[in-house]
N, C-alpha and C positions, 0 to 999 in steps of 0.2 A: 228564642230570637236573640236574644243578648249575650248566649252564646257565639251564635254563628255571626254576631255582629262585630264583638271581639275577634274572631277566627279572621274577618274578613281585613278587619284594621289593622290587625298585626302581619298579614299578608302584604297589604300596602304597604304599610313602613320596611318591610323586606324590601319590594319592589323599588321604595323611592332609595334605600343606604344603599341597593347593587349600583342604581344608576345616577347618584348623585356625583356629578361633573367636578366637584371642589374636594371630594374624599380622599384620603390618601395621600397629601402632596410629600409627606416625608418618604415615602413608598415609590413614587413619582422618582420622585429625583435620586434615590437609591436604585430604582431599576434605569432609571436614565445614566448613570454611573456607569454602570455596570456592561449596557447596550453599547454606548458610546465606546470605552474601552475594546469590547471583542471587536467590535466596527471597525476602528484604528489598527488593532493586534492584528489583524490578518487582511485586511484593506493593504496595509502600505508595502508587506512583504509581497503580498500578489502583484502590487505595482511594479516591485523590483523583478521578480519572473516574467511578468510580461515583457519589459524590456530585456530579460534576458532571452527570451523567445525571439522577440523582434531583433534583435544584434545588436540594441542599443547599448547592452551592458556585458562586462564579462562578469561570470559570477559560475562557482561550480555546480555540475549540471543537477547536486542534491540539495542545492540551496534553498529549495519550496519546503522539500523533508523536513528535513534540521530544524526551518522556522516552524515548521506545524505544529513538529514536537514542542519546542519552546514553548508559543505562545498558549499552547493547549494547557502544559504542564502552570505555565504562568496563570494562565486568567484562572482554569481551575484552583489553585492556590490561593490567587487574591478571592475568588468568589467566596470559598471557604471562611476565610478569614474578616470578611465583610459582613456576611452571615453574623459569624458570631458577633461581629461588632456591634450590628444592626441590633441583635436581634429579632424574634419571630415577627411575622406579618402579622397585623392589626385590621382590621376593616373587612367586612362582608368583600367589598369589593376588587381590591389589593390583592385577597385570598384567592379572588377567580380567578384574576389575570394571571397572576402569578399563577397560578393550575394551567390556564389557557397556554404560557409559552413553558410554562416544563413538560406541560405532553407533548408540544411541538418540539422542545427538545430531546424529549426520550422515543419520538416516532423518526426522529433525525438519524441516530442512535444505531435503533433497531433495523434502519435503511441500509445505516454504513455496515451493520453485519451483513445483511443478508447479499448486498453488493460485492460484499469481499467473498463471501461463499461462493456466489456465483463464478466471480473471475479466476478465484480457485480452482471449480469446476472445469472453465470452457478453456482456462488456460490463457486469458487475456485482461491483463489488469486496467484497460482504456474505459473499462464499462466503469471504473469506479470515478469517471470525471464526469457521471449522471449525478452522482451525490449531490455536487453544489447547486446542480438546477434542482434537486430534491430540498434542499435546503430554503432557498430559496421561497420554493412552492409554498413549504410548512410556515412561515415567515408570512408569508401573503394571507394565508388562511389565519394566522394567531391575530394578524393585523383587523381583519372584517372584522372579527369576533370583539375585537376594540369598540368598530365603527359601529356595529350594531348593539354593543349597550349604550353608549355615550353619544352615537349621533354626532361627530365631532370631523367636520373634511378631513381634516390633515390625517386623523388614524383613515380613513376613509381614500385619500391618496396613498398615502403608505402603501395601503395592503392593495389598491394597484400596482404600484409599483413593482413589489418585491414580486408579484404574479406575472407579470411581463415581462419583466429581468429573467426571469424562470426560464421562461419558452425563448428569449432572446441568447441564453446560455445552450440550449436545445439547439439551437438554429445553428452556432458557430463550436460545437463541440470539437476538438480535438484541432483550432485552429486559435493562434493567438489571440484573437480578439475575445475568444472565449476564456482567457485572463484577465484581459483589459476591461472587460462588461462588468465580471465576478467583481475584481478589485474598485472598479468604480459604485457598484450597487452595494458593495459593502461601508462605502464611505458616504455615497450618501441615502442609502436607506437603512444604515445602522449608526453609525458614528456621528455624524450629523445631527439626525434627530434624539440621540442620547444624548448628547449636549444641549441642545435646545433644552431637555426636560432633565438634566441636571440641575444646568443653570437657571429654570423657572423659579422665580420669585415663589415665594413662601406664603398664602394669603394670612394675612393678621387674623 
């Protein structure tokens, strides 16, 4: 009995460190860091393509390219070095999420191969403008996975949104607005709320 009584306590106390709400804030705010940046890195140059779609702007027609490259080669770099700066995750907690959005990033990943194979394949590279509503989608799903340890709206909004964003990028595929959706969803269901949880207060 005082076995399985132990077994059960320490089962609890697991249960209570995944979903204690105040856990993690150093963790918090270095992944809010980090979101916020990608959010901004590829949010404001999408702005600038869209208007170069719409005719608002001249800019050369590889001008999307060139920034993907950059900002890819960029934030991976700064990621890296943040990394080490930080140091490894701490907390039962921290650990999940962080597991929760690096398989949404490495199924992201695996999408943009198998996307490029394809258009390899059928000889049409338009299918690879599904990626971002695939991105998107993954975003939505890491987001619940928030809502439902924490019980928290706002993750609970989020991962609506970035799901609706999805199918609204679905809807306007291969027409401007399906820049302007992308570009907006990325400022504010990434950048936005990366700031917010950057800039959160520290509790004492």
């Amino acid at each position: 009995m005082t076995a399985e009584r132990s077994t059960a306590e320490d089962d609890l106390a697991f249960v209570r460190r995944l979903t204690a709400l105040d856990q993690g804030p150093a963790w918090r705010r270095a992944f809010g860091r980090m979101y916020a940046l990608w959010g901004f890195a590829f949010g404001v140059p999408l702005l600038f393509e869209w208007a170069r779609w719409a005719g608002y702007l001249e800019l050369p027609r590889d001008f999307w390219l060139w920034c993907a490259l950059a900002v890819t080669l960029l934030m991976t770099g700064l990621g890296v070095y943040f990394a080490r700066r930080d140091g490894p995750v701490v907390g039962v907690q921290p650990r999940a999420l962080n597991a929760v959005f690096a398989g949404a990033g490495l199924a992201n990943v695996v999408m943009l191969a198998t996307l490029l194979a394809t258009a390899f394949h059928i000889g049409d590279f338009r299918i690879l403008m599904l990626h971002a509503s695939i991105v998107f989608a993954f975003q939505g799903a890491a987001w619940y996975v928030v809502w439902a340890l924490r019980k928290q709206l706002w993750a609970g909004l989020l991962a609506a949104g970035w799901s609706v964003t999805a199918i609204a990028l679905g809807v306007t595929l291969a027409t401007p607005n399906f820049l302007l959706i992308a570009a907006l969803g990325l400022l504010l269901l990434m950048g936005a709320p990366g700031v917010l949880m950057w800039r959160a207060p520290v509790p004492e």
